[in-house]
C-alpha positions as CSV (number, residue, x, y, z in Angstrom):
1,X,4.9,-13.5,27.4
2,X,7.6,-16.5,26.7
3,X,6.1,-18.5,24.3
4,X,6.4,-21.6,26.5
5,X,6.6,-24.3,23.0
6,X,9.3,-23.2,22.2
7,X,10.6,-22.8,25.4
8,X,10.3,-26.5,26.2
9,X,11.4,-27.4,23.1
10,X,14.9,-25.4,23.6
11,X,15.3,-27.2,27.0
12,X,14.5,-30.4,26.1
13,X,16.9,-30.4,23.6
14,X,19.8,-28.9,25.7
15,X,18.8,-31.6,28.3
16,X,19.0,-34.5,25.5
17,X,22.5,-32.8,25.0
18,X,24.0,-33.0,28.6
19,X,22.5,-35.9,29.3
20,X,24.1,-37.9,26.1
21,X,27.5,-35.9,26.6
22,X,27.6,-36.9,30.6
23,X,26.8,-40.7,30.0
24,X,29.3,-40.8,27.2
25,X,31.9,-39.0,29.6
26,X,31.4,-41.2,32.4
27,X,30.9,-44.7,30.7
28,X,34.5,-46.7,30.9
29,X,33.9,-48.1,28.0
30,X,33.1,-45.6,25.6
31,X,34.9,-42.3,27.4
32,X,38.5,-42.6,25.5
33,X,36.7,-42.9,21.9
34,X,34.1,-40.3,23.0
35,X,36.7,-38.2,23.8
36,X,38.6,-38.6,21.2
37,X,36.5,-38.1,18.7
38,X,35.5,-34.5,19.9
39,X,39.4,-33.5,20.5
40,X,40.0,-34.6,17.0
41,X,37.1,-32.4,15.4
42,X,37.1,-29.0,17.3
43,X,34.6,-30.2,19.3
44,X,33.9,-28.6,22.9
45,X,29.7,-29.4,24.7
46,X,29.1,-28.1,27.9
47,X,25.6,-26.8,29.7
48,X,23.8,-24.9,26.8
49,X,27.5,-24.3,24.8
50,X,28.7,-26.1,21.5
51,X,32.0,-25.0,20.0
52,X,33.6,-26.1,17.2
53,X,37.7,-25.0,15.4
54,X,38.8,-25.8,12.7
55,X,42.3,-24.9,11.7
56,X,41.0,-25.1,7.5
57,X,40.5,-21.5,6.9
58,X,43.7,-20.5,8.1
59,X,45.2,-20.9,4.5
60,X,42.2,-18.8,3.2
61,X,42.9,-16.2,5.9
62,X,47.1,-15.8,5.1
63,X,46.1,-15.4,1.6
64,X,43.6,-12.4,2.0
65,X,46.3,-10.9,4.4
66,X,48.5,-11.1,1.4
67,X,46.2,-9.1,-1.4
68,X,48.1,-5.7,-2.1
69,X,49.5,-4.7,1.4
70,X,48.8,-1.0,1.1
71,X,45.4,-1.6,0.5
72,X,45.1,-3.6,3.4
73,X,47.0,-1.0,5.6
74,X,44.5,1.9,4.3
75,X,41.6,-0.2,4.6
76,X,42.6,-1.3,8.6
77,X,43.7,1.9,9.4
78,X,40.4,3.2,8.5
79,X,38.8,0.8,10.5
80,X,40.8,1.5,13.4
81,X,39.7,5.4,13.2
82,X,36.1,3.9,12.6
83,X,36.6,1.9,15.7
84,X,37.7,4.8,18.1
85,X,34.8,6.6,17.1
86,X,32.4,3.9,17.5
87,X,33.3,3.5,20.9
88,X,32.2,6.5,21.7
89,X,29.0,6.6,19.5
90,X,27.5,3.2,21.0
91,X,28.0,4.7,24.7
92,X,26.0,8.0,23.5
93,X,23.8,5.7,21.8
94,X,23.2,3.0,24.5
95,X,22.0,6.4,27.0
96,X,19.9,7.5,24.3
97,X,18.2,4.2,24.3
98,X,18.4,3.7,28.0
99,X,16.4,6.8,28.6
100,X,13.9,5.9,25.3
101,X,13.5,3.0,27.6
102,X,12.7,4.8,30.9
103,X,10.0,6.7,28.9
104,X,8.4,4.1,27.8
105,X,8.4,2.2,31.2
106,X,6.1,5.6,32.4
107,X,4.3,5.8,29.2
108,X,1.5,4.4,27.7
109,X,2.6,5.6,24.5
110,X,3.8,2.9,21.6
111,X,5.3,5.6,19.3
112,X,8.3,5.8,21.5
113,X,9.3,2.2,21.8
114,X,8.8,2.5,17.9
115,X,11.5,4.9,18.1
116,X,14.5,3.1,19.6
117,X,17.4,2.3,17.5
118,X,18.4,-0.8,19.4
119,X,15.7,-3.3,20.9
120,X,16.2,-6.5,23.0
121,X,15.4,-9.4,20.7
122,X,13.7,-12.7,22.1
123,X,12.7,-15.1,19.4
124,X,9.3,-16.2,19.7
125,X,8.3,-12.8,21.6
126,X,8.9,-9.8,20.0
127,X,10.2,-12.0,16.6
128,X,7.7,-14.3,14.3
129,X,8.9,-17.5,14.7
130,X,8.5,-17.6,10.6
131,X,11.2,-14.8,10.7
132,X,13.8,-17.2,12.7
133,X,15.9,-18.5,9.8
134,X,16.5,-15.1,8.5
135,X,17.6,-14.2,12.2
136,X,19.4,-17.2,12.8
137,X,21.6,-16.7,9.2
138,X,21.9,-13.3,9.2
139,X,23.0,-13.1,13.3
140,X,25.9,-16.3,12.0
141,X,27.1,-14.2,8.8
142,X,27.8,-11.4,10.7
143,X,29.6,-13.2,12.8
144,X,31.3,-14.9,10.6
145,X,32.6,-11.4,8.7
146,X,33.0,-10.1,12.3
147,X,35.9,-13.0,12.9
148,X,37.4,-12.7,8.9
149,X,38.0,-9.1,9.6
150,X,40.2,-9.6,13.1
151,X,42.1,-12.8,11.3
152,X,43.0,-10.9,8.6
153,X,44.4,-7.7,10.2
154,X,45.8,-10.3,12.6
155,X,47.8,-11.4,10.4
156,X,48.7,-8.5,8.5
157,X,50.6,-7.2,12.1
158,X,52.4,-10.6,12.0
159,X,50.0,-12.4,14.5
160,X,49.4,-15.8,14.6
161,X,45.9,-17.1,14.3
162,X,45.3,-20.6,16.0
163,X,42.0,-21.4,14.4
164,X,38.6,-19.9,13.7
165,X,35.5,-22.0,15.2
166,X,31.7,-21.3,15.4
167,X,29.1,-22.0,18.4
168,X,26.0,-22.2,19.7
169,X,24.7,-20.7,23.1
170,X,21.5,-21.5,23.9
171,X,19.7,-21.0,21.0
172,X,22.0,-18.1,19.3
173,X,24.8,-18.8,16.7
174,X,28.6,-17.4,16.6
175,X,31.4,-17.2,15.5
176,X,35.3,-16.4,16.7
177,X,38.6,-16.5,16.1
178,X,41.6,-18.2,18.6
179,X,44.6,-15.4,18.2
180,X,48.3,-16.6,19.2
181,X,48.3,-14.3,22.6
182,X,52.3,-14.2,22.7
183,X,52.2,-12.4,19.8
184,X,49.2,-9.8,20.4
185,X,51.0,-8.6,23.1
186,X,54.1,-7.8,21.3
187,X,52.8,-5.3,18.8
188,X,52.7,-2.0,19.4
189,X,49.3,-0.4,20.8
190,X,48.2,0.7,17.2
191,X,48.9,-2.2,15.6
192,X,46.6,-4.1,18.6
193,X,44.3,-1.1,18.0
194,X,43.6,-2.1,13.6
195,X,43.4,-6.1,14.4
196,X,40.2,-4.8,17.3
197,X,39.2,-3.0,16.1
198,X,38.7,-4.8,12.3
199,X,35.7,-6.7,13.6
200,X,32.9,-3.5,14.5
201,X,34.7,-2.3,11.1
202,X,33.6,-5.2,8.8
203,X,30.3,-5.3,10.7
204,X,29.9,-1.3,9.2
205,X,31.1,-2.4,5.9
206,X,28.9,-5.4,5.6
207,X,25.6,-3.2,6.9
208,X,26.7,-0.9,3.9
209,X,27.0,-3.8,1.6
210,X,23.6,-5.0,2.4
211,X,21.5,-1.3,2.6
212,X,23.3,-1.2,-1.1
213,X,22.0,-4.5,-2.5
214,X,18.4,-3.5,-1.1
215,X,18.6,-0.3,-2.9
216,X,19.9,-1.7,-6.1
217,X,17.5,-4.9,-6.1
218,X,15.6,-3.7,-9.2
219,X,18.9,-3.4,-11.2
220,X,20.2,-7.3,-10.3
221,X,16.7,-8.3,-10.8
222,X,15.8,-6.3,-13.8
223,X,16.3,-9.2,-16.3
224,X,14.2,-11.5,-14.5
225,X,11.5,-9.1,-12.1
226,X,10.4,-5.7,-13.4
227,X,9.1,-2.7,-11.1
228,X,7.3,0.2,-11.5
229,X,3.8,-2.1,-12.5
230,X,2.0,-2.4,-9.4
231,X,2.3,-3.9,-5.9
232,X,2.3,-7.8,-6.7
233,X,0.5,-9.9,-4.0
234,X,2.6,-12.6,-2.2
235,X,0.5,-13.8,0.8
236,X,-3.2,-12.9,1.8
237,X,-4.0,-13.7,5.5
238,X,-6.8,-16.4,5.6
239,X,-10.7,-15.5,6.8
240,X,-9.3,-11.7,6.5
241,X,-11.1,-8.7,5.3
242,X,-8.7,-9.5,1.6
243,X,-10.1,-12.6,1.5
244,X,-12.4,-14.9,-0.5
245,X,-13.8,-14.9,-4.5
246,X,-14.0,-11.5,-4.6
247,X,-10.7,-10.2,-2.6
248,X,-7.2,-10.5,-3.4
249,X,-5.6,-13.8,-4.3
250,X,-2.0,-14.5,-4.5
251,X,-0.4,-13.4,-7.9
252,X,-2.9,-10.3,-7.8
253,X,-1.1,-6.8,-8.6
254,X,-2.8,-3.7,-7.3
255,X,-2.6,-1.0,-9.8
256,X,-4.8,1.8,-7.5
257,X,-6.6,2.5,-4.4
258,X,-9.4,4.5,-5.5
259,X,-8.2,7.3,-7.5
260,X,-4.9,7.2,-5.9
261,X,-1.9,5.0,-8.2
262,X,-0.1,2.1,-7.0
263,X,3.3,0.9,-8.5
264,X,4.7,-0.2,-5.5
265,X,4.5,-1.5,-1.8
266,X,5.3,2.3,-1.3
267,X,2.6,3.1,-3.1
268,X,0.2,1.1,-1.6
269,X,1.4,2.3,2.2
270,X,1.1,6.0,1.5
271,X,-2.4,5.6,-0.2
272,X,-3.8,3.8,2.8
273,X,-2.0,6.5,5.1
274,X,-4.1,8.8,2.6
275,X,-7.4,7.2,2.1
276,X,-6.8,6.7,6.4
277,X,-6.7,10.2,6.8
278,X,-8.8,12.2,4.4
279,X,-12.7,12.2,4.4
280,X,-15.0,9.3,2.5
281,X,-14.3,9.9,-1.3
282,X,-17.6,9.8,-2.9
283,X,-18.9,8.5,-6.6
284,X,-20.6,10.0,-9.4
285,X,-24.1,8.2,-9.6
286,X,-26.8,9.3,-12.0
287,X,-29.5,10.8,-9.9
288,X,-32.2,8.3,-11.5
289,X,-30.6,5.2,-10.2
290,X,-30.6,6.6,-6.8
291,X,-33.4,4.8,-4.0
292,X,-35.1,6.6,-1.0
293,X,-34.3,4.6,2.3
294,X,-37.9,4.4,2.4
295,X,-37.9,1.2,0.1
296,X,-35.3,-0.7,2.4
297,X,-36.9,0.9,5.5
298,X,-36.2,4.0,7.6
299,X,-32.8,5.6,8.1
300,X,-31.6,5.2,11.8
301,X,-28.8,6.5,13.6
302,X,-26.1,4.4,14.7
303,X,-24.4,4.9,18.2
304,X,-21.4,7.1,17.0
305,X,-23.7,9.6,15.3
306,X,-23.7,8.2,11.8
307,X,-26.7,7.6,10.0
308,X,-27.6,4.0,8.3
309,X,-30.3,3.3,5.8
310,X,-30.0,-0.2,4.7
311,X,-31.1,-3.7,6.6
312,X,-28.3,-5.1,9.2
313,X,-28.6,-8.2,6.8
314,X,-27.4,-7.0,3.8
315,X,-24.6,-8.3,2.1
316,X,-24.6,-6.3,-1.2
317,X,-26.0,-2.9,-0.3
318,X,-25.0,0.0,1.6
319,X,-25.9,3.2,2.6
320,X,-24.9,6.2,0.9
321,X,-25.6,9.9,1.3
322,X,-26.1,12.7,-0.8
323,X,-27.9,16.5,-0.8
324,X,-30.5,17.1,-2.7
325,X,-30.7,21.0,-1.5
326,X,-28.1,23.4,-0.3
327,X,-29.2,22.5,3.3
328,X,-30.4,19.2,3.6
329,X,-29.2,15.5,2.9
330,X,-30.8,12.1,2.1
331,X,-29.8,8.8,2.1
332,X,-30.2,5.9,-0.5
333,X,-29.4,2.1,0.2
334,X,-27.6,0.7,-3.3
335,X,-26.2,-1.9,-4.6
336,X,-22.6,-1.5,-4.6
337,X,-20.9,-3.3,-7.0
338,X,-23.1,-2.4,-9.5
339,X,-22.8,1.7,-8.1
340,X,-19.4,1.7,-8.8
341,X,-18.9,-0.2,-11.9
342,X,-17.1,2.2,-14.1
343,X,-18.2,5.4,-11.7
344,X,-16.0,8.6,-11.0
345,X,-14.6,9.8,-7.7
346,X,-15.7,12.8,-6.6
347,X,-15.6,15.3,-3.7
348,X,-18.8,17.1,-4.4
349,X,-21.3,17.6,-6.5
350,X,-19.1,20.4,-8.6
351,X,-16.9,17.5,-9.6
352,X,-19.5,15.3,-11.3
353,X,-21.2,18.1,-13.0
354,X,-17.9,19.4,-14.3
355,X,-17.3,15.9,-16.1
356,X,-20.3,15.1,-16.8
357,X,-19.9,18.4,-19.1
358,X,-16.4,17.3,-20.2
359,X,-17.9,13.9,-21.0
360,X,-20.8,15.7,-22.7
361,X,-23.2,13.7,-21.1
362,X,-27.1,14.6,-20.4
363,X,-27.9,12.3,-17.5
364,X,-27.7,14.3,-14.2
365,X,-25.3,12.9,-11.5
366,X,-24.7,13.4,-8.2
367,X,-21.9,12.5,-5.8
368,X,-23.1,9.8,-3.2
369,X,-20.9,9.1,-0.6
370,X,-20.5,5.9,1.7
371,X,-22.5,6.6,5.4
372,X,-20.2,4.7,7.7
373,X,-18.8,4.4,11.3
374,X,-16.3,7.2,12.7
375,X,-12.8,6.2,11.0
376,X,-13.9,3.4,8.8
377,X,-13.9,3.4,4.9
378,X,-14.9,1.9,2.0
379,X,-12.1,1.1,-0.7
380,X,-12.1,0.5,-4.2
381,X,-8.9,-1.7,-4.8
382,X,-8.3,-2.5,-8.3
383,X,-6.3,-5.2,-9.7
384,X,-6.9,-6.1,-13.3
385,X,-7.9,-7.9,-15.4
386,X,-10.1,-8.8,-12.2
387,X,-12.9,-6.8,-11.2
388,X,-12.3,-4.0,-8.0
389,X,-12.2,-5.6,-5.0
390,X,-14.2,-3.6,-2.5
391,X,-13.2,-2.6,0.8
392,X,-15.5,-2.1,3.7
393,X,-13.2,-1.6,7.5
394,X,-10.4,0.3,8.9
395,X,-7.7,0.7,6.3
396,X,-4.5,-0.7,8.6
397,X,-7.2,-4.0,8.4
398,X,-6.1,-3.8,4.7
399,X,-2.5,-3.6,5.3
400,X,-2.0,-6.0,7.6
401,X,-3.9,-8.7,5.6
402,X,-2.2,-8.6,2.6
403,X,1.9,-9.1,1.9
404,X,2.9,-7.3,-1.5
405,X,6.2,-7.0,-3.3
406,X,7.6,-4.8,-6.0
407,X,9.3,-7.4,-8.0
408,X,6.8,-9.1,-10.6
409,X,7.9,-12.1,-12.2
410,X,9.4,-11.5,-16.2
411,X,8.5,-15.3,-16.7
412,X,6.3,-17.9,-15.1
413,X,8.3,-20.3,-14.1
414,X,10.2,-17.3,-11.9
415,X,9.2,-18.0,-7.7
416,X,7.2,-14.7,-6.5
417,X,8.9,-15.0,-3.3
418,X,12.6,-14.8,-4.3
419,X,12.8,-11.3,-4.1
420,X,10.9,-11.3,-0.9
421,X,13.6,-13.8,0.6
422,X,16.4,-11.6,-0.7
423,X,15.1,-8.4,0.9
424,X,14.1,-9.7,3.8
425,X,17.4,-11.3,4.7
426,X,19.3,-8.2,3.5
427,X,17.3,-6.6,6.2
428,X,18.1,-8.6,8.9
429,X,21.8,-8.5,8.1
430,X,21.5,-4.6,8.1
431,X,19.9,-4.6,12.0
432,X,22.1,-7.5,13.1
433,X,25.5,-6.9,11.6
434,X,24.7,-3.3,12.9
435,X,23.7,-4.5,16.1
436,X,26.4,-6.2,16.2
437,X,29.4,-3.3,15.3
438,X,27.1,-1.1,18.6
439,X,27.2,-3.4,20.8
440,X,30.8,-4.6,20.3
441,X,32.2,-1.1,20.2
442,X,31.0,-0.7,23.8
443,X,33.7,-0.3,26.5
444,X,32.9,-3.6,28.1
445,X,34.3,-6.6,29.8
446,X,34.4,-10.0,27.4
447,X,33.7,-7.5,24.5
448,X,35.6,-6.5,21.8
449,X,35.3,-3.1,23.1
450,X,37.5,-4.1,26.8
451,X,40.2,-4.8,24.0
452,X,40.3,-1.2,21.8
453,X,39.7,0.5,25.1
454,X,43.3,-1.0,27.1
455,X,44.8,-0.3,23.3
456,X,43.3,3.2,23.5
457,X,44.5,3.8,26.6
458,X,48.1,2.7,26.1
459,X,48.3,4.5,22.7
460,X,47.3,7.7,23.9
461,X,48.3,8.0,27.8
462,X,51.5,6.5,28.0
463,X,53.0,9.9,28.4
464,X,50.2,11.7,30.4
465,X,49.7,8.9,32.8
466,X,53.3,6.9,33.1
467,X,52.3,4.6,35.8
468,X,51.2,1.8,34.1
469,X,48.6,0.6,37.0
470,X,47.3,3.9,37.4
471,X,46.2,3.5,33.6
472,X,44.8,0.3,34.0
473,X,43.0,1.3,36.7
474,X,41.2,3.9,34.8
475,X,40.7,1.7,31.9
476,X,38.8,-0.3,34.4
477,X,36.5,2.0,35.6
478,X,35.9,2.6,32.5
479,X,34.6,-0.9,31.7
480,X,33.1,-0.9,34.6
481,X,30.5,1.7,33.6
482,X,30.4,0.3,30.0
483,X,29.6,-2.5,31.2
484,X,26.9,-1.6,33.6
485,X,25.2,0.6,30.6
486,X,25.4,-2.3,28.5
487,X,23.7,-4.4,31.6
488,X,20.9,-2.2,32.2
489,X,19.7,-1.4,28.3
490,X,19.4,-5.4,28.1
491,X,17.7,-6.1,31.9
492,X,15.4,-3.1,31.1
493,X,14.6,-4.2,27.2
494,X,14.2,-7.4,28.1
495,X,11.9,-6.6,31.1
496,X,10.0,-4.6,28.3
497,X,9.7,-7.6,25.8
498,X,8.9,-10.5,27.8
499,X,7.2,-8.8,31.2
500,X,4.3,-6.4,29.5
């Protein structure tokens, strides 16, 4: 569903836009100023549209055109064979998703919506409106590189550039770039082919750029965040299973699940995924401190099978079971924290007596194990110098109720969240500036991709097809079904975001 807040909130202000621009426009007395002030800033407002060029960069743009011209060649020639090959890549992508689409439209299956490379995104729906100003900056950066790489190689191929200008439609940022169109179509079709096919290229390069600075975070940060100590806590969801004296608290860092090591978020996703699939681990509890269920009354069975020997109303014990013969099993309600206070893991009964010989200790042990519901677990979580925190649910409860991070703070006065910011934008500008080089390369009308295509086709066909109409007739057809792939991956994903 829309969320309907922010809805409203998007249309009143585009209303309180019109509204202001059409009284302005059509008052005598202020129309002339009004006017005149948006000509002379690079203003342009119309219905859900504001654009704004500047001719300022221009001088910043002639002087990277000007950095070591072979360079520059290598570098936009490479783009240009990146280019040609993306165009083909995003139409075999775009019917991969198309058809990942379809599938899930028949499937009740959410792995394979998990599995598409490219997804519709409405903000507010299928992204956290907490997530938007990572969205919003990293969807206006990529744009912004998008536009520096076709000014540059414009100019490089002796092409004017008029101005470069950024907007805003609807609720979605931009940016472009006004090229002097005398002059485009001059050039030869290889030349027109590097200056459009510079923008999908610097998209790539910048995805690159920012998959690199994720992977080399603990490097830049090493002098002021180390790694390798834990999974540092950063947010625990409120009234959630995490929560309260006992649980996790912000600044926490989880060393171990169990008997399973933490030094990292990694860490702490693959031992859940572990402790998620595996039987109960059990603990090593000397056999005099164990309790018939007797004393806390009779051991019952619970509706999926399992068997429960402590009062509904307890808060501090829990059932555990345990054989006492080869054949037969009883059950003890005890006290937990104090069971498993400096206790052993174990898998059986082997396991305690074989360290109980290493330890040479004479007190006989057992190995107890939790009696719970089908799929649910109980999780030592330890985080010193605190005592464990224990863990009684499904373990994705867990994971979703806790945010961890790698990077722990060198010094106090160091933000935990910094590093979180960092990464998290860096992601974004890997999907979006990705995104953004796909969906560009696509052989479609008002995209960058209509451009490379005519190029394509001039470069390559002029002495196969001589008739010049007969090859913009195929280049049109082939924008035509661009286009209409392009249409139906974005009717059908949004259908899929916004309709189920």
């Amino acid at each position: 569903m829309i969320p309907v807040p922010l809805l409203v909130c998007v249309l009143a202000g585009w209303c309180a836009v019109y509204l202001t621009d059409t009284l302005l426009r059509s008052s005598t007395t202020h129309r002339v100023s009004y006017e005149s002030w948006l000509s002379s800033r690079g203003l342009v407002v119309s219905p859900f549209h504001v654009r704004w060029q500047t001719t300022v960069f221009n001088r910043l743009f002639a002087y990277c055109a000007r950095i070591h011209p072979p360079a520059l060649h290598l570098w936009f020639s490479s783009g240009l064979m990146f280019g040609v090959g993306a165009m083909l890549g995003s139409v075999v992508l775009l019917i991969r998703t198309l058809q990942q689409t379809y599938a899930q439209m028949t499937s009740d299956n959410p792995r394979i919506g998990a599995q598409q490379a490219l997804q519709v995104v409405v903000p507010g729906v299928n992204l956290p409106t907490s997530q938007l100003v990572y969205f919003f900056t990293a969807l206006l950066l990529s744009g912004v590189v998008h536009e520096l790489g076709h000014a540059v190689a414009a100019l490089r191929e002796q092409v004017r550039v008029n101005g470069f200008g950024i907007f805003l439609f609807v609720l979605y940022p931009g940016a472009f770039v006004d090229l002097f169109t005398t002059h485009l179509n001059l050039i030869s079709p290889a030349q027109q082919l590097r200056i459009f096919c510079a923008g999908v290229w610097h998209n790539f390069v910048l995805c690159l750029a920012a998959l690199a600075f994720i992977f080399l975070m603990p490097v830049f940060l090493f002098p002021l965040y180390s790694t390798g100590g834990g999974a540092l806590v950063t947010e625990v969801v409120q009234g959630s299973a995490a929560d309260g004296p006992r649980g996790l608290s912000v600044g926490d860092i989880v060393t171990a699940l169990e008997d399973c090591p933490v030094r990292g978020v990694e860490d702490w996703t693959g031992c859940l995924s572990r402790l998620s699939r595996l039987p109960q681990m059990g603990y090593c509890v000397p056999v005099a401190s164990l309790q018939p269920s007797w004393a806390h009354g009779r051991a019952f069975k619970r509706l999926d099978g399992t068997t429960d020997c402590c009062s509904n109303s307890s808060l501090t014990d829990l059932c555990f079971s345990y054989s006492r013969a080869a054949s037969s099993r009883e059950y003890a309600c005890i006290p937990v924290r104090k069971m498993v206070t400096g206790t052993r893991v174990c898998r059986s009964d082997r396991d305690c007596a074989a360290r109980s010989s290493a330890a040479r200790s004479s007190a006989a042990s057992v190995c107890v194990t939790p009696s719970l519901e089908n799929q649910t677990r109980f999780i030592r979580v330890t985080h010193p110098p605190n005592t464990h925190m224990l863990f009684v649910g499904y373990p994705p409860h867990l994971q979703h109720a806790v945010t961890l991070t790698n990077f722990i703070p060198r010094f106090s006065f160091l933000h935990l969240h910094v590093p979180v910011f960092l990464e998290t934008f860096c992601k974004y500008v890997v999907s979006l500036s990705g995104a953004l080089a796909v969906v560009n390369s696509v052989p479609c009308f008002a995209l960058d991709g209509q451009w490379m295509l005519n190029a394509l086709l001039e470069a390559t066909l002029v002495t196969v097809v001589t008739d010049r109409q007969k090859r913009e007739l195929v280049g049109f057809f082939l924008l035509l079904a661009g286009s209409a792939l392009l249409a139906a991956n974005v009717a059908l994903g949004l259908w899929m975001v916004t309709a189920r």
